[in-house]
Each structure stands twice: as C-alpha cells, then as structure tokens.
C-alpha positions, 0 to 999 in steps of 0.5 A: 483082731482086733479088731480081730473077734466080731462073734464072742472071739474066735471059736476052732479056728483051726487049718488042718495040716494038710490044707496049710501046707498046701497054700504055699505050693499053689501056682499064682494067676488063679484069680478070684475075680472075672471079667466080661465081653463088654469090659466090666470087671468083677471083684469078690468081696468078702468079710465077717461080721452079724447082718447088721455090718452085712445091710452097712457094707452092701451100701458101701459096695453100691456107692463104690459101683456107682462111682466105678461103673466098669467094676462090678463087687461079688459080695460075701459074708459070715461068721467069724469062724465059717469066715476062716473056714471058707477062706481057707478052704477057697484060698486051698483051691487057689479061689480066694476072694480078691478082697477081703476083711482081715486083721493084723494076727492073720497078716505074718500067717498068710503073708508067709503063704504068700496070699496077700497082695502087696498093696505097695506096688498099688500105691506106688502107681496112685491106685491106693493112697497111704495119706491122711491116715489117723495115729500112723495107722497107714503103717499098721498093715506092714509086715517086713516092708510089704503092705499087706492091709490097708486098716479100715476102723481102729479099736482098742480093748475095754471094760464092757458094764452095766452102770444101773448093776454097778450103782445098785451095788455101790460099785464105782469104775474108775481110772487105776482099778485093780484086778482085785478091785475088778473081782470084788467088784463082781463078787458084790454084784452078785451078791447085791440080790439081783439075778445077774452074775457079777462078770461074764467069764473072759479068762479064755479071751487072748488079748486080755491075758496079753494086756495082762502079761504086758502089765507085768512086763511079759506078752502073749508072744515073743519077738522069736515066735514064742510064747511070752509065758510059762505054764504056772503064769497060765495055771495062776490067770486060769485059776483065779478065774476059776476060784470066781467061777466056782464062788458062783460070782461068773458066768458059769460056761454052760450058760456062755455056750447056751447064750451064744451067738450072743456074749453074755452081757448082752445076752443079759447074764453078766454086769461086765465083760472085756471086748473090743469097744467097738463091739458096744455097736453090736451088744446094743443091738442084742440088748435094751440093757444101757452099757458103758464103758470103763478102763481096763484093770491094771497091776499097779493102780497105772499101767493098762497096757492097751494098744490100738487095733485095726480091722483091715482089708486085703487083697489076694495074690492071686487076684486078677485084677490087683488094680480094681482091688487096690481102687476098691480098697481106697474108697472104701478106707477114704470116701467120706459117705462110706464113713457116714454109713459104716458108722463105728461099726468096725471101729473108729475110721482109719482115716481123716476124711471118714473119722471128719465126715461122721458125727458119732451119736449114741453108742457110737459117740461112746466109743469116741469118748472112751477112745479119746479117754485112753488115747494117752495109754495106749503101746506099740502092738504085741507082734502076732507071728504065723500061728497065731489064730490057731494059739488063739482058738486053742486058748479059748476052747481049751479054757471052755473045757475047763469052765464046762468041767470037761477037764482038769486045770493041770491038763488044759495048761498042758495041752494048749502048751503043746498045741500053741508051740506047735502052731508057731514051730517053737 
C-alpha cells in the first residue's frame, strides 16, 4: 500500500483459485537466484512503480554492486497490477524473485502461502539490521512474530489540490474540514466557470473509505478476517459520491479510464483527489499544474483517522541465497546515498541514516511538511488479512462499473459483498 497503489491503485488484481491454492503445495529449494563458476551470486530484484522509480533504483542497484562485488542484481519491473500478475504466476511455478517490493496488505496473504523469507534469522546472524528505524517502522513488517518485510519509505493518505482552482473559487483547506465542507468544496469549483471538475471521484479508493469508517468508529476490516461494514454503510458512501457525480461536480468515469495511466488531477481533469502523499513526486512529473497538499476530511471537525504506511522489501522463501537477500535488503534501507538517490520517491525513508542524509527540496520538501503537520494524528494500521488485495481490487472495479453506468448501485453492493467475504473465507 500504501504504500501500496503506485498506478491510480490497484486495478483487477485478481489470483485465479487454482493458482492460489497451488502456492502452498509447492516443494521449497526452487530459488530464484543463481550462482556461477567464478563465485559471483546473482539475485533477482523486482518492483512496481512508473520508469522514473525504475532510472532511481537501477542507480541504487549499481552502488549496491559496487559495494558487493561478488553479488550481482537481475533487475525487474512493471506496473502495479502486471507486477502481481507476474509474480503470482513466477511464485505458481516456484520461480519468484528473490527480492522484491511489497507492502503491508500483501504480508498476512503470502506470508500464509509461505513465500515470504523470514528476515529474523538474517537479522539474528548480522545480515540485516533492525536499528535506527524511524516511528518503530522496524516493527511494520511483522507478521505473528515472523519478519516478513523490512519498510523502505513511509506514507500516509492525503488530500491532493490544486490551490490556484481552489483560490479562484474562494475555497480555503484547512485543519478539522468536513466531508460536507469537501463536497461543497467540489461543487463551488466546478461551478466557479473554469473547465475543471471540483474532484476526481475516489469513492472506489479502499484506504479512503477505511479512514472514513475509522472516523466512525468501524474499519475496513475486523480483527476476525471480516469486513468491518454492512451493506447500507457501503450503499450510503457509494451513494453520495454518486449524487456529486451525477450534479456533474466529479470526474465522470469515462473520463478517469480515458485519463489513465494518469489519475485525474494530474491528467488536469479535477482540483483535488485522495492518494498516498508521496504520490506528489509522480503527478509533478505528469503535469506543470502546482498542487498541494491538505489534511484529510473528517466527521467530527477532529479525528482523520490516518495511519503511517510503508513500502517494504521482501524476500523469497525460496530463495537460494537468503544472505545475499538479506544484505541487499540492508543497504538499500540504511545506506545514506541510496537515500539521496531514492528521494521521497517511495516515501519518506525508513531510516535515520537516509531520512538525515536527504534534503527534500520541491515536492519532495512538501511532503515532508505535510508528514510533519499530521505526524500528531496519526493510529495504529488497520490489520489487513489474507484477501485483502483481492477485496481491494474487487472495491475499485466494482465501483468503476457504477460510475461507467454499467450496473445498479443495489447490485455492485451486493456483488463486492459476495466476492470480499469470499477472498477472506468469512
């Protein structure tokens, strides 16, 4: 996730039964990595994320090599949802790669297949060290005391806005704003003359509807595997979106899937939407428009509900060279330049030694400020159990359907119920 949706989140991520059930039965010692007649191992590194992450890491990964001669990086990416698609299908045939990015809602899933490395061991014999971690984000990757991840940069959700819109409307963000004072918001900007709408529509978006939920006091998940709502609490959030969809104030849907790969305030169609913030570093590259960020909604004039997020890295249990991962893992989450390069491109850096050794300018020093602002409001995570990605994909493309017209409100509620309790076995 957070740290988890690099693309407009996730789009159809979807494991067909069969492949699924097929990722626990498979024999262990299949490693993806390899090693070769004059010592050097090699290691398959893979992430998701646009090409601008890709030029970032592929310096990372030389500075790693260079540091480690005998260990040589094999160096993947895609998308966010080919990302899952691939892997799923390389972990199926026992081929996953032996490093690679992950976040916190997919850890319980594939932590239950058993195809997460447990890092603990690696920590335990000085491959990998836990220390100096900022906000006790050493602790984010453990999962019933196995350590499944190791956090590489840190998010939390904001409210994403374009200020020039927002002036010109007479419109002023601020601290303890309401979802009421979000729609009108919307509603004055599009009415204001200009030619954008007054919000992208985000009614599909699960970690918004969880900060929502948390702000009533419920959550997206329960702490038995369930989901934390009923189906007249997903008719009610649906459905107001809806009523500023249809007064012509949102995005309408054709135009998002039109925008797309690009989200639609940076595709230049909306004044506002809800991401991660670090996603600031990828819409300034999709767009000249200036944008800025604002505090998330709330019920009560108080409570944002937010929580602190993290971008992680994995390794495979099936890895041959479980060492080689571990050490790679440890540079690339403590080593200073590799800070430098990475930026605030997968979030404020885990660490001490990276958040010290970078000075965020531009958007990235926005991102810092806005972290800092909300540092005070920040929860505990909502847990995430096995299925999760799947509740989450079949939340943003059943909403889709509704906002293309493609099927009644009654219906879509009723099908994402039967397809999320049937991901989490509930």
């Amino acid at each position: 996730m957070g740290a988890g949706r690099w693309t407009a989140k996730a789009r159809g991520v979807r494991v067909a039964a069969a492949v699924v059930a097929a990722l626990g039965l498979l024999a262990t010692g299949c490693g993806g990595g390899s090693g070769s007649g004059d010592g050097k191992v090699t290691i398959r590194y893979s992430w998701w994320g646009a090409k601008d992450r890709a030029e970032l890491i592929q310096k990372t990964v030389k500075l790693f090599e260079k540091e480690h001669p005998n260990i040589k990086v094999k160096t993947d990416f895609s998308e966010y949802t080919d990302f899952w698609s691939k892997f799923n299908t390389q972990a199926a045939g026992g081929n996953a790669p032996d490093v690679f990015q992950n976040s916190y809602a997919f850890l319980r899933k594939y932590g239950d297949k058993n195809l997460l490395l447990d890092l603990n061991g690696q920590a335990d014999a000085g491959n990998l060290s836990l220390k100096g971690f900022r906000d006790g984000l050493e602790k984010a990757g453990d999962i019933d005391g196995k350590l499944l991840g190791v956090p590489v940069g840190a998010n939390t959700f904001a409210f994403f806005y374009n200020p020039d819109a927002y002036r010109k409307a007479g419109v002023t963000v601020k601290d303890g704003w309401t979802w009421d004072d979000f729609f009108a918001a919307a509603k004055k900007v599009r009415k204001g003359g200009g030619t954008l709408y007054g919000a992208s529509d985000n009614a599909n978006v699960m970690y918004l509807y969880d900060l929502y939920l948390r702000q009533n006091g419920k959550a997206f998940f329960t702490k038995d595997n369930k989901l934390g709502f009923t189906k007249d609490d997903l008719t009610e959030w649906w459905g107001r979106w809806q009523q500023h969809a249809k007064a012509d104030e949102l995005v309408p849907g054709k135009k998002s899937e039109q925008a797309k790969p690009k989200a639609s305030i940076s595709a230049d169609l909306s004044a506002s939407e809800f991401t991660w913030d670090n996603f600031l570093v990828r819409f300034a590259a999709e767009t000249k428009t200036t944008l800025d960020l604002g505090p998330i909604p709330t019920t009560d004039g108080k409570r944002t509900a937010q929580y602190l997020s993290s971008l992680m890295l994995s390794g495979s249990a099936r890895t041959q060279h479980p060492k080689e991962v571990a050490q790679f893992i440890d540079f690339m989450t403590h080593d200073p330049e590799v800070g430098k390069i990475m930026g605030y491109n997968r979030g404020i850096p885990a660490t001490t030694a990276q958040y010290d050794a970078y000075r965020p300018q531009g958007v990235d020093a926005k991102i810092a400020a806005y972290e800092k602002s909300v540092s005070t409001k920040l929860e505990p995570i909502t847990p995430h159990p096995a299925g999760a990605d799947v509740a989450e994909a079949a939340f943003l493309r059943i909403y889709t359907q509704v906002a293309l017209g493609q099927t009644s409100m009654g219906k879509a509620v009723d099908q994402f119920f039967s397809e999320a309790e049937s991901a989490l076995g509930s």
